[in-house]
C-alpha positions in Angstrom: 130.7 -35.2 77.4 128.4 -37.5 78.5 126.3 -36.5 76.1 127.7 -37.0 73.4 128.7 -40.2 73.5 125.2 -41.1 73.7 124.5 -39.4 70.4 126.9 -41.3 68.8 125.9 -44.7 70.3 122.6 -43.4 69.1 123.5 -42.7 65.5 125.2 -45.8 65.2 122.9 -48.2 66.7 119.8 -46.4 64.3 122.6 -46.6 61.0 122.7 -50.6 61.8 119.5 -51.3 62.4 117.7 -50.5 59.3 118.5 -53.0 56.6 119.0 -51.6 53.1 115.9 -53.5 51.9 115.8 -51.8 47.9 118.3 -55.0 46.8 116.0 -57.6 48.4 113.7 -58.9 45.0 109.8 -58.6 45.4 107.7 -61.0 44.3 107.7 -63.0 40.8 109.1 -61.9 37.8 107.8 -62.5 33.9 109.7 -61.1 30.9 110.1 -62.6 27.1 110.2 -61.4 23.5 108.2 -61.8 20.9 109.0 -62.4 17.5 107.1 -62.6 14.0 107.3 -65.9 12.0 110.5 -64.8 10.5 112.7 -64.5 13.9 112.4 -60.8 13.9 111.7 -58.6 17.4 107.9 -57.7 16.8 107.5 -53.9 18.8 103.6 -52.9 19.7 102.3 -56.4 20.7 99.6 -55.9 23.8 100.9 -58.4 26.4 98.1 -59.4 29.3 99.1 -61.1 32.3 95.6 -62.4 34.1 95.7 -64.3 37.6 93.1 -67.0 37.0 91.9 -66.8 40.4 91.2 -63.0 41.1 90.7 -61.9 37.4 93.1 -59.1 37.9 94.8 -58.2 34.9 98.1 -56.4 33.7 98.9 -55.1 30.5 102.5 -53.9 29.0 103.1 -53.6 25.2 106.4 -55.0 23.6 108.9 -52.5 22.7 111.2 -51.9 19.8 112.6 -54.6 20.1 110.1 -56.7 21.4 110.3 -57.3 25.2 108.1 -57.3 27.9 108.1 -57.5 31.3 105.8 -57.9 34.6 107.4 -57.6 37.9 106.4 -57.9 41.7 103.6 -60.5 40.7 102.3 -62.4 43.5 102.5 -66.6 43.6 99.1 -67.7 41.9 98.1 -69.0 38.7 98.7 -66.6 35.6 97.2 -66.3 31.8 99.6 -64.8 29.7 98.3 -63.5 26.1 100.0 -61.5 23.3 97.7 -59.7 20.5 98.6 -57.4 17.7 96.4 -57.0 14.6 97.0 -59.6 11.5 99.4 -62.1 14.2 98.3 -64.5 16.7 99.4 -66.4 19.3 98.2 -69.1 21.5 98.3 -67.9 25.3 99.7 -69.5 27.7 98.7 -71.2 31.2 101.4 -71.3 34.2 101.8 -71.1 38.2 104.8 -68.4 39.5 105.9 -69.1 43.1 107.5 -67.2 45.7 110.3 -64.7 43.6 110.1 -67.1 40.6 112.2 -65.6 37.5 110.0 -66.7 34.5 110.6 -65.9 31.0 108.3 -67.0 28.5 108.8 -65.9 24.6 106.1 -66.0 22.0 106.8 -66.7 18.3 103.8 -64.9 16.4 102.4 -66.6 13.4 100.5 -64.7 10.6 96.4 -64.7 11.9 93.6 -64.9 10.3 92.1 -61.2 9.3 88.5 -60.4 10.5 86.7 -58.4 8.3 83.5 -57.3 9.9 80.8 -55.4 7.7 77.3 -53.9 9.1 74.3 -53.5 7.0 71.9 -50.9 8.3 68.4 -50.6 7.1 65.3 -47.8 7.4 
């Protein structure tokens, strides 16, 4: 009898003891949308997220309709920059802290297009 009722101090005590930990939030958090000139959601826009000091770099793409999102980012300073062929954007400097929510939208403007050609000789 004895027994038991260790067991199921046991199991009780170890059921207490470990916090449920997968609510708790990890790290900073970035998300936007990005829009053309005319208000629209602008899908298929290649999102960068750079920390300034380590040069690391993360990349998402905007869906449908035009989100992105970085999570579990660390405190530090970030570069943020959205590019999609024939739009542009200037990109944008910032410092996250501990479990910061950020969000940051982008309004794309029609860019300049690049043509380049290359000339070849014998």
């Amino acid at each position: 009898m004895r027994k038991w009722v260790w067991l199921i101090v046991a199991i009780i005590a170890l059921h207490f003891e470990a916090p449920d930990v997968g609510a708790q939030a990890n790290g900073a958090h970035i998300d936007g949308i990005i829009l053309d000139a005319q208000g629209l959601p602008l899908p298929g826009v290649k999102v960068t997220l750079t920390e300034t000091q380590t040069g690391l770099a993360r990349t998402a793409e905007s869906t449908s309709d035009g989100a992105y999102d970085f999570a579990s980012l660390n405190p530090g300073q970030y570069e943020l920059a959205a590019v999609r062929a024939g739009f542009y954007a200037p990109a944008r400097r910032f410092t996250l802290e501990v479990n910061q929510y950020l969000r940051l939208d982008f309004a794309m403007e029609v860019g300049p297009i690049k043509q380049a050609v290359e000339v070849v000789g014998r």
